[in-house]
C-alpha positions, 0 to 999 in steps of 0.5 A: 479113213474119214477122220472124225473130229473129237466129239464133246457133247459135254462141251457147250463152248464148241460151238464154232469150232465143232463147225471150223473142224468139220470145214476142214474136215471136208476140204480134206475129203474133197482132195483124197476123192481127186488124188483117189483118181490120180494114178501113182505116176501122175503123182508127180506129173506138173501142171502149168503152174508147176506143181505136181499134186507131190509138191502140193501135198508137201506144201499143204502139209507142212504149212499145217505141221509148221501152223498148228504145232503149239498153236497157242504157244510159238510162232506159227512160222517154225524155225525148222520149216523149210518151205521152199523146199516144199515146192522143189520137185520129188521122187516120192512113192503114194504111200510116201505123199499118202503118209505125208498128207496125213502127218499134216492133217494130224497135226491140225487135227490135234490143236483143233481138239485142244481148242474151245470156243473160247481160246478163238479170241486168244493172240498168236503170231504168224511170222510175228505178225498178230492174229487172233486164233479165229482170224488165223483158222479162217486164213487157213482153210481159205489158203487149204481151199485154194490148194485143193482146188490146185489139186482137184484141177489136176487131178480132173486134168488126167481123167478127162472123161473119166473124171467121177464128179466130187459134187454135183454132175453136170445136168444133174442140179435137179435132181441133187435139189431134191436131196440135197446131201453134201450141204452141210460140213457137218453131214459131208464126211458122213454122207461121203462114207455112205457114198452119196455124192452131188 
């Protein structure tokens, strides 16, 4: 399932975080379409680094659950997140990573709808250091990218040939400049339902 986020069309103090949302909203997609060529039991298969596209999406998820619950409110680093435990290997079933990749998801998603433009100047703290929101949204989807990109790379690991390209192939740049689809954040979940790709 695409997730949508909320739409306000009343709301004119959105107009960054309409932008924020739909970034994350993309680098969501990004992943699902590598993990949807990855079979079950590649799942849990480590890559040099260590990690399994498992531990990742452990990671991923509970740094966005431990991030963005009470965002406004708590300390971004919860006292009931055990991270290292994020990284320890698992024995967990697709549907298990599956629904632990959405908790996460839901979790951002949710604060993200609570926000408008004016809350991005608002002071939280991360491990009791001082952010503001927006500074905090940026080190967010920078540290989201950087595992998805870890998940890409495994994934596109175990298909090898068979890799179906999550942007544009290569030898087909041309082409893909003359109908350029995946540019914006704000078309990129639409555009994937459709099917278009790079």
């Amino acid at each position: 399932m695409i997730p949508q986020p909320e739409t306000r069309p009343c709301d004119l103090n959105r107009t960054l975080l309409q932008f924020v949302e739909a970034e994350f909203v993309r680098y969501k997609l990004l992943a699902e379409r590598a993990m949807g060529q990855v079979r079950p039991d590649e799942l849990l298969v480590r890559g040099e680094d260590g990690n399994s596209v498992a531990i990742i999406v452990w990671h991923v998820s509970g740094n966005l659950e431990s991030k963005f619950t009470d965002l406004l409110t708590t300390d971004g680093e919860k006292s009931w997140r055990n991270r290292d435990s994020e990284f320890e290997l698992r024995d967990v079933s697709p549907a298990e990573v599956a629904g632990k990749w959405e908790r996460g998801w839901r979790v951002l998603f949710g604060a993200l709808a609570e926000l408008t433009d004016d809350d991005l100047a608002a002071p939280i703290t991360i491990r009791g250091v001082p952010f503001r929101v927006d500074e905090a949204l940026l080190r967010s989807l920078a540290h989201l990218a950087y595992h998805v990109g870890q998940i890409v790379l495994l994934a596109k690991s175990f298909r090898g040939d068979e890799w179906e390209y999550l942007s544009i192939p290569p030898g087909q740049s041309e082409a893909y400049n003359r109908n350029p689809v995946l540019e914006k954040s704000s078309m990129y979940a639409e555009n994937v339902a459709k099917g278009k790709r790079g």
